[in-house]
C-alpha positions in Angstrom: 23.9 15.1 -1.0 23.7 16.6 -4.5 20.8 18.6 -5.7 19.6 16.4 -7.7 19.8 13.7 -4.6 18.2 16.4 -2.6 14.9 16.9 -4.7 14.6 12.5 -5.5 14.7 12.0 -1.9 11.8 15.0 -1.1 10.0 13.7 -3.9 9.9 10.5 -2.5 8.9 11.6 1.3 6.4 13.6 -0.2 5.0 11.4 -2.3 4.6 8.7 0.9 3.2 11.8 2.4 0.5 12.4 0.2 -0.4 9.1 -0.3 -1.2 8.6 3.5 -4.8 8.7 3.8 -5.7 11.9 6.0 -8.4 14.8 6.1 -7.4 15.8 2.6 -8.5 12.2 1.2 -11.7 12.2 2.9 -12.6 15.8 1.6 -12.0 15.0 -2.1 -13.6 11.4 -2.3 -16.5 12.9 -0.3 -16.9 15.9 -2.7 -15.9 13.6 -5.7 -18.9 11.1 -5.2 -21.6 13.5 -3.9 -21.2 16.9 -5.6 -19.6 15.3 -8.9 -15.6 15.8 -10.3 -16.0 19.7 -10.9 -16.4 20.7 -7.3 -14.1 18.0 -6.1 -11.6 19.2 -8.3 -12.2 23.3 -6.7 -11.7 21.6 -3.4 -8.4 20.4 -4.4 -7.1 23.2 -5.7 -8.3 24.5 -2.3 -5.9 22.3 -0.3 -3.3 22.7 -2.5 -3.4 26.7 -2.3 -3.4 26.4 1.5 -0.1 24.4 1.2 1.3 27.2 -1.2 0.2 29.6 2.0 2.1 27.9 4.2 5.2 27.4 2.2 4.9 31.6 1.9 4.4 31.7 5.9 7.3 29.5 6.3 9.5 30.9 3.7 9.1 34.5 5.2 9.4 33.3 8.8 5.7 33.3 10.2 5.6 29.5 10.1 8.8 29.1 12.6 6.7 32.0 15.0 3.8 29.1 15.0 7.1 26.9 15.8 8.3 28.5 19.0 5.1 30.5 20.2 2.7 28.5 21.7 0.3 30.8 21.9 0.0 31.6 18.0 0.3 27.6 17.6 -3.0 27.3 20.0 -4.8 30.0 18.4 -3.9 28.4 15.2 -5.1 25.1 16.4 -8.1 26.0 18.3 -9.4 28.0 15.5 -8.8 24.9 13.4 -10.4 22.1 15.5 -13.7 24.5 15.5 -13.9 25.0 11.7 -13.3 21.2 11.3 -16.1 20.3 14.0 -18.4 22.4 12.1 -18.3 20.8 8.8 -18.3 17.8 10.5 -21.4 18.5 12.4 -23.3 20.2 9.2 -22.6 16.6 7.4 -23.5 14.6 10.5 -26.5 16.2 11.5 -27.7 17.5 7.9 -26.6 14.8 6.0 -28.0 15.5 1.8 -30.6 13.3 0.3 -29.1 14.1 -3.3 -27.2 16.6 -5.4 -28.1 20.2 -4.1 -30.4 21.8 -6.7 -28.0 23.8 -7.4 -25.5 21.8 -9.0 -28.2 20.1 -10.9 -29.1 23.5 -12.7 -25.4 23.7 -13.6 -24.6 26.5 -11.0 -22.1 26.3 -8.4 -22.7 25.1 -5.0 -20.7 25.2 -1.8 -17.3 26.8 -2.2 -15.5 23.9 -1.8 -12.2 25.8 -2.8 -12.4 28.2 0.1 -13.6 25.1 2.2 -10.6 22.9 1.1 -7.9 25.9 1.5 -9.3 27.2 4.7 -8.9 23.5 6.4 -5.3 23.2 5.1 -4.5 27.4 6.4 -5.8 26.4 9.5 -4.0 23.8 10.1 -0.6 24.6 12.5 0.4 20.4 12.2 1.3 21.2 8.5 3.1 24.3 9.2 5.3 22.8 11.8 5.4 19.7 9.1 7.1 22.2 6.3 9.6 23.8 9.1 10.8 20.6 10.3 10.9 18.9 6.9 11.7 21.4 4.3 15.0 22.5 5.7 16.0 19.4 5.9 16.1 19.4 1.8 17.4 22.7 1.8 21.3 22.2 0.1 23.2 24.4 2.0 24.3 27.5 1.1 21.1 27.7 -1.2 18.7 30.9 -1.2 15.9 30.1 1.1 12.8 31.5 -0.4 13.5 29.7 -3.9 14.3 27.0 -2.0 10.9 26.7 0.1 8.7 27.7 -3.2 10.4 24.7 -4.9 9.7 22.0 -2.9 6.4 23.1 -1.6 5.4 23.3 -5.4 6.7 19.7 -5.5 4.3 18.6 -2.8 1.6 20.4 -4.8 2.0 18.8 -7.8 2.1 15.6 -6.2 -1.4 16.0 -4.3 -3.2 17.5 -7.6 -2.0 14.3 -9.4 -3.7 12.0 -6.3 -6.6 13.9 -5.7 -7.2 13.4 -9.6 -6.5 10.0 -9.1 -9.1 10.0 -6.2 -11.6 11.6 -8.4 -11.0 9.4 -11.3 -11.6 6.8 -9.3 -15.2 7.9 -8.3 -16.6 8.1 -11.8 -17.3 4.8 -12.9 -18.9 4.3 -10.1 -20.9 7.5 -9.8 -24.4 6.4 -10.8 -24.2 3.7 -7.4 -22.7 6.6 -4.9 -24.9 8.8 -5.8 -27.9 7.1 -4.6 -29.7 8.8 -1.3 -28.9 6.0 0.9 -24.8 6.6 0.1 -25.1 9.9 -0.2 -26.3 9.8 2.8 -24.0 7.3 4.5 -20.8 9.2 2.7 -21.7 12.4 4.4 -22.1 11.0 7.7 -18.8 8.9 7.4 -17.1 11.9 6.2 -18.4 14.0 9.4 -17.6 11.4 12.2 -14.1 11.9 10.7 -14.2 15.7 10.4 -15.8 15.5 13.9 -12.4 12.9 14.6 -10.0 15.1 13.1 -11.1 17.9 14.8 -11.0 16.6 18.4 -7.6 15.2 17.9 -5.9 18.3 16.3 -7.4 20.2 19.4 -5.5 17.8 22.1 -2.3 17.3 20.2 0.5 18.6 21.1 3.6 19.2 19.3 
């Protein structure tokens, strides 16, 4: 394929990509109707710099160590699966009654871009996603590194354009969600699948 065949066709896997409702999804409607568009939009910038993490670890080789070591890959995963269940837990068993007062003094709350980037870093599933996928839009005889930045910078793009989609979305709507009994119900919902995500990232295997 051409280059220009090579980058439709990656847009076009990453685009299905992102559009698949995942972890990532949940984080940003979840912030978006509870904590308002301003810290939704830190925790997608979050998620988005993890990605840009692992396109580094994979374009300078740690991310195909995670790929043949099972150790790193379980310490990776492990590590993971606990800092999910724990966000998951906080929102299940501590669910909020309203905005934090916080917020509604016009200070920031939770970090929410650490929060979002740390779930992504964490993650070893995406890092063996980008080693098996990226190469494969990779022209050969191209430079590597340029290559890896490229497309992983693709991907970004792509999920700051849906998660602003996402939070778009929430704002008509805003006044209704962010009434104590959704509020409520949204950070419960959002924990069970934390709480879900976690337990399945930490007894998958490759």
């Amino acid at each position: 394929m051409s280059i220009a065949d090579n980058l439709l066709a990656f847009t076009l896997a990453a685009t299905l990509l992102t559009l698949t409702p995942g972890l990532d999804t949940a984080l940003v409607l979840r912030t978006a109707t509870v904590e308002g568009k301003q810290q939704a939009l830190r925790a997608a910038l979050g998620i988005n710099a993890g990605c840009l993490l692992w396109g580094a670890a994979v374009a300078f080789g740690l991310g195909a160590l995670i790929a043949v070591s099972e150790l790193a890959y379980n310490l990776l995963k492990y590590c993971g699966a606990a800092y999910l269940a724990w966000l998951g837990l906080n929102m299940l068993l501590r669910p909020r009654r309203s905005l934090a007062p916080a917020e509604a003094d016009g200070k920031p709350g939770a970090n929410w871009f650490f929060k979002g980037m740390l779930g992504n870093v964490l993650n070893p599933k995406i890092g063996i996603f980008y080693v098996s996928f990226l190469p494969q839009f990779i022209p050969q005889g191209q430079p590597l590194v340029p290559w890896t930045f490229g497309l992983v910078s693709i991907h970004v793009v792509l999920g700051l354009i849906w998660s602003l989609v996402l939070i778009g979305a929430t704002q008509p709507l805003s006044g209704f969600l962010r009434r104590e009994k959704v509020v409520r119900w949204m950070d419960r919902t959002t924990g069970m699948i934390f709480v879900l995500f976690a337990a399945r990232l930490a007894f998958s295997k490759r």
